[in-house]
N, C-alpha and C positions, 0 to 999 in steps of 0.2 A: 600537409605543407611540403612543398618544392623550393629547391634552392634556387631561387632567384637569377637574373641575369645580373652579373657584376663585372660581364668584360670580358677577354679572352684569358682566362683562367682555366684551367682544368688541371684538375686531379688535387685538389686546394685538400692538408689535411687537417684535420678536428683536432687542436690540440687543448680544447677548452670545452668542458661540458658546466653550463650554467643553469640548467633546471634539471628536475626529474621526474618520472612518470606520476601522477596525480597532484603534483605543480596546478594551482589555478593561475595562469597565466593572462597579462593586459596588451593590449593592441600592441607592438612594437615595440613587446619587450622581447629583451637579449634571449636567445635560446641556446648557443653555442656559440665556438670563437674559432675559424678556419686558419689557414695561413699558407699562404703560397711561397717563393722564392723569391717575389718583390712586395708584399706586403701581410696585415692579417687583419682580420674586418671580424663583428658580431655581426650573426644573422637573425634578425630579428621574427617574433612574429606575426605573422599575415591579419590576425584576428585576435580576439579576447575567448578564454576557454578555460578548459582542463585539459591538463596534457595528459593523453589515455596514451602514447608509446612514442617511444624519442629508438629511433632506426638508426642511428647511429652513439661510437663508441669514441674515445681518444686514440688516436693512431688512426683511422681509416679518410680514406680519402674521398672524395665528393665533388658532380659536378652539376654544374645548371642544367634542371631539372630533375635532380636523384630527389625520391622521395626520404625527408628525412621527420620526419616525425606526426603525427596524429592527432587533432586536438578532437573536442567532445564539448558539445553544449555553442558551438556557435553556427549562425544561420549561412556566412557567406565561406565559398572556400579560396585556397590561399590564389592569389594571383595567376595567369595565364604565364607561361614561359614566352618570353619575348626571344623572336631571331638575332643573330649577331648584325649591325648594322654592316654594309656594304662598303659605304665609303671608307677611304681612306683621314684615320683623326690627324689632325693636325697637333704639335707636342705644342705642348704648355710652354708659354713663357718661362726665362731661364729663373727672374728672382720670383716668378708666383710658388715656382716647384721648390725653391730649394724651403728646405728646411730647418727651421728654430736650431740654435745650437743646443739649447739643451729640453727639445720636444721631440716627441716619438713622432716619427714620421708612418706610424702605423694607424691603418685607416680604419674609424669604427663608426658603424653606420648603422646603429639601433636606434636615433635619433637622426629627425634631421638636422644638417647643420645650417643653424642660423645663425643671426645676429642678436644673443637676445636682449630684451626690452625694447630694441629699435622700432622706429616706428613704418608702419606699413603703407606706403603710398600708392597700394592699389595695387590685387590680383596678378601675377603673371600668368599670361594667355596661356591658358594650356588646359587641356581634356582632362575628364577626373580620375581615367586610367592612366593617363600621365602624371599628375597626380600622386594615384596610390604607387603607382612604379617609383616617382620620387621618392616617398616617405621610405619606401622600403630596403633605398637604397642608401639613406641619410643624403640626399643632394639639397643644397638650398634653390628652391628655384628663381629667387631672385637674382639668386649668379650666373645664373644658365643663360646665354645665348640664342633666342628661338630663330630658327634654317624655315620655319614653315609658311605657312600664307600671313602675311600681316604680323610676324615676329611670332606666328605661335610654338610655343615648344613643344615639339616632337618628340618619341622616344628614343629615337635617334639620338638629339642631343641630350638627351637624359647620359645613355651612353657613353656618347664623346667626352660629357663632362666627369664622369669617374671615371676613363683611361687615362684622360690628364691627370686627375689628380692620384691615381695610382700609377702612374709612370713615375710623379715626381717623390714617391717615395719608395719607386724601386731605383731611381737613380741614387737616394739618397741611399737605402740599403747596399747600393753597389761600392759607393764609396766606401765606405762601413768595411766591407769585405776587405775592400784591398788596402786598408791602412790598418797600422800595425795596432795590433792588439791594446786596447785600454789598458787590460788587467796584469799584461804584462810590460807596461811601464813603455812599450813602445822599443821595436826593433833599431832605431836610428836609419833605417832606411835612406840613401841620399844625402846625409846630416854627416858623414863621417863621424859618426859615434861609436864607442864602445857596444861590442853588442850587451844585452840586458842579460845579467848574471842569475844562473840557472842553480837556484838554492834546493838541497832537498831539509826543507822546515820542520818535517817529523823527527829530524835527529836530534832537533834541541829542544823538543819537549811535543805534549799532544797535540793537533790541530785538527780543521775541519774543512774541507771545500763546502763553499754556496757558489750556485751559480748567479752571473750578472742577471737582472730583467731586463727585458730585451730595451724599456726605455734607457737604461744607461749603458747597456752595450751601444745603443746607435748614436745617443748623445753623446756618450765619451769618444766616439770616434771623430765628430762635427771637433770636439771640444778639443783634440787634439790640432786638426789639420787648423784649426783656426787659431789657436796658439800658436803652430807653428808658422803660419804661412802671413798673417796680421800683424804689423811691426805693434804693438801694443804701447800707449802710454797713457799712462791715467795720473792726473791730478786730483788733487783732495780741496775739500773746501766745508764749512757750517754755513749751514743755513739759518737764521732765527724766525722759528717757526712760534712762537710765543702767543703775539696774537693772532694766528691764524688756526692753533691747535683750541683755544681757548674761543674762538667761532665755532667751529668743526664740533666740541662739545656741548656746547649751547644750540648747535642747531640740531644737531640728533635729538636733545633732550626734547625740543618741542617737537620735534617729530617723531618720536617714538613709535607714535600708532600706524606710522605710514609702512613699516615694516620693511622699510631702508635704511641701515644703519652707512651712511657717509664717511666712507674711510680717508686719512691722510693720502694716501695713497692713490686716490680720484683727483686729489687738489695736485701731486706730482704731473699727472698726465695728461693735467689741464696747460699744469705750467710746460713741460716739454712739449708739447703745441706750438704754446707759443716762443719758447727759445730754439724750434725748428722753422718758425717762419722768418723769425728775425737770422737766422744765422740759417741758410739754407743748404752748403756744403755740408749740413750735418744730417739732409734729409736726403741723402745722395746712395746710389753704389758703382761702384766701378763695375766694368764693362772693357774689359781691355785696356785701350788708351784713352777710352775716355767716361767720363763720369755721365750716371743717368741720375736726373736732379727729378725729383718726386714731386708732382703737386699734390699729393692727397696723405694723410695725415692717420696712418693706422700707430696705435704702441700697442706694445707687448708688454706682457707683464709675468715673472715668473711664479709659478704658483709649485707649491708644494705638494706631492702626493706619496701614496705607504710605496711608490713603484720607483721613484724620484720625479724630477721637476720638471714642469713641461711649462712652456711659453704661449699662452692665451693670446691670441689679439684683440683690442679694444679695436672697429673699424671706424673710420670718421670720426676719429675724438673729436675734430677741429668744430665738430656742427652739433655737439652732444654736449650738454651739463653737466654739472657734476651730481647731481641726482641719479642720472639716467646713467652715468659713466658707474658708480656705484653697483648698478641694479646689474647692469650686462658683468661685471666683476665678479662679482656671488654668485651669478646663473653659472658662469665659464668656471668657476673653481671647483663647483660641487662637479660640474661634466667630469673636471679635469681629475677629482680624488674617487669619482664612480669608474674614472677610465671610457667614459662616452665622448671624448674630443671627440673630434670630426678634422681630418686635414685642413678642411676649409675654417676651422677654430684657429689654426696656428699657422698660416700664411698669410705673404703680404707684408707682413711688418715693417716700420719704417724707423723703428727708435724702439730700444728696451727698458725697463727698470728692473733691476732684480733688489728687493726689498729683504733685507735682515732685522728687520725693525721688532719683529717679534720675538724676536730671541738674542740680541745684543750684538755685541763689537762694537767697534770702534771707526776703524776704514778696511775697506778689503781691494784687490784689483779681479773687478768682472770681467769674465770674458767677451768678447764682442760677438756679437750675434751675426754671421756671416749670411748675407751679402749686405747687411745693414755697416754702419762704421761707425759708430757708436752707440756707446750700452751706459745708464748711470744706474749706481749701486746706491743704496741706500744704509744706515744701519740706526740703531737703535739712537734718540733722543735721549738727552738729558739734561739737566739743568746746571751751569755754569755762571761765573760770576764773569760780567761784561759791563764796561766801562761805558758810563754814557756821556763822559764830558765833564764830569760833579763828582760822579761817587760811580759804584759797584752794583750792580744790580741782577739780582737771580733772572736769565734767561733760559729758554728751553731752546735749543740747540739742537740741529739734526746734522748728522755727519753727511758729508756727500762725497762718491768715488767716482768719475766720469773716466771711463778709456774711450781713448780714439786708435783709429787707424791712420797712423802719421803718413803715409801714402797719399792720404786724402785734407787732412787737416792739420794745422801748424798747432804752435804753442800756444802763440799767441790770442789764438780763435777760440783753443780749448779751454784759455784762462778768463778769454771772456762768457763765454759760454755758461762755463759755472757760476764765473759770479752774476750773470743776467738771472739764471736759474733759480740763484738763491736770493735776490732780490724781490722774486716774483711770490715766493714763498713768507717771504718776509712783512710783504705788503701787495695783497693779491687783487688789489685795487691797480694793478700798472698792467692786468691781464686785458680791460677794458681801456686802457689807453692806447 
């Protein structure tokens, strides 16, 4: 097995060893974890086997084509080393690159990146050495571009399409760099602040350094600049989810065997759909002076992992059920807590939820997911006594936390917003009106 062509990359170093020698290894599983100066990727491998010798160690550097490891018992060998392409890539669009605020903009390509459950409307043109070159790279090739005769995809663009999407998270690591440290509460840089008071902590009792993982080193950088630089305001609001949670349990139950369980969560991002069609400055991002207004309908959702939180995209909710919306959910989480996102899992977004429903509060204010301008929070239901006109009656109750970017969006819009939101939730018969 040979290191792959992944770009103009050299001297990328191992800081991740995932199997070991006599490892019985499967098609395009993880075999180690590189990492250059603008990103760090799994290199997967070529074929299914026993791994009889792994050539490399943590700390040593590697490049496309160094032999790094030996398998045993398979018939085909790893892939040809591909040229670097000639032409000059054109950079990725500004909001495809930018990055989740709280998703690692680190690229991992042991899988390809799909859409999953989506449904497939026919092959993209392309040779089956294109093909294997894809899978090996994690590209989806439905997103790819084909430059060749009749749209076919070349390896060329195989190519183009991972320096875009690894430009856009070296640009995001570049930011990273030059804004002021997370861990240390943040320089005030520019802000006329105090600078951040330099405590020695061992003199009032024992302590311990841990270092950041590098997903909340680069999210808390995102998380900073967008705090700072996003005029923030979030309003609150309940939803009565009563009959709709009491659907949502009734239908899982007959469907059990389907092996989708339909989460509240599906039904959210059904409804912010539809409260980004009727309210469309909220499907927007700036662009300077002026706003770019989105026709196509990606959400995000944040998912929890042992590394922290990374931001999944649902793509086309607006043409997807809530079955299917459900099923591409569970695929994207388990990616996101094995650490197989794919860049192309976490761009694009056009609207976020970040859900605390599993573990309680009350209201919180989310941060906005930048270049998006608004984000809604959710937190845990529960049941409360609500006046129906007569009497008192036990409802189930969802808290809801909406930030906007007042830049972009007034008071007004964001008060209607929510309560459309919550209407929709309320009585999810007005999604088909």
């Amino acid at each position: 097995m040979r290191v792959p062509d992944i770009g103009d990359f050299k001297n990328v170093a191992v800081i991740e060893l995932l199997v070991k020698p006599g490892d019985t290894v499967a098609l395009e599983q993880s075999l180690f974890t590189v990492e250059s100066d603008k990103a760090s990727m799994e290199i997967p491998s070529p074929a299914a086997g026993v791994l009889k010798e792994l050539k490399v160690k943590i700390g040593d550097t590697v490049n496309i084509g160094d032999l790094v490891a030996i398998l045993e018992g398979v018939a085909s060998a790893a892939a040809p080393v591909a040229a670097a392409p000639a032409a000059a890539v054109a950079p990725a669009p500004a909001i495809a690159a930018a990055a989740p605020v709280v998703a690692t903009a680190t690229a991992t390509v042991a899988a390809p990146a799909h859409q999953p459950g989506s449904a497939t409307l026919g092959l993209p043109h392309a040779s089956p050495s294109v093909r294997k070159f894809a899978r090996e790279l994690g590209v989806p090739l439905d997103e790819v571009k084909g430059t060749g005769p009749k749209g076919r995809i070349t390896q060329d663009d195989i190519q183009s399409f991972t320096k875009q999407v690894m430009s856009g998270a070296a640009q995001t690591k570049a930011q990273a760099a030059k804004a002021p440290a997370p861990a240390a509460g943040g320089s005030g840089v520019g802000l006329d602040l105090l600078p951040w008071p330099k405590v020695d902590f061992a003199k009032f009792g024992p302590v311990e350094r841990k270092d950041l993982s590098r997903i909340k080193k680069i999210s808390g950088a995102n998380l900073h600049r967008n705090w700072v630089v996003i005029p923030h305001v979030t309003n609150h609001d309940d939803a009565d989810i009563t009959d709709l949670e009491a659907f949502r349990v009734q239908f899982n139950k007959e469907n059990e065997k389907s092996g989708v369980k339909v989460t509240m969560l599906a039904f959210m991002i059904k409804a912010a759909v539809a409260a980004l069609k009727k309210f469309p400055e909220f499907n927007s991002s700036l662009d300077g002076d002026q706003l770019v207004m989105k026709n196509y309908f990606h959400i995000g959702f944040a998912a929890d992992t042992p590394n922290g939180l990374v931001v999944p995209v649902i793509k086309d909710a607006d043409q997807k059920g809530i079955v299917q919306i459900s099923k591409e959910m569970g695929e994207l989480a388990a990616k996101a807590r094995e650490g197989k996102l794919a860049p192309a899992d976490m761009q694009g977004g056009c609207f976020s939820i970040s859900s605390l429903g599993g573990i309680g509060g009350r209201y919180f204010t989310p941060i906005i997911n930048a270049p998006e301008v608004a984000i809604m929070g959710v937190c845990k239901s529960s049941i409360e006594p609500k006046w129906d006109g007569k009497q008192f009656a036990p409802r189930l109750m969802l808290p809801l936390s909406l930030s906007w970017d007042h830049r972009v969006i007034d008071g007004a819009a964001a008060a209607r917003f929510n309560v459309y939101f919550a209407s929709l939730l309320a009585d999810f018969r007005r999604i088909v009106m």
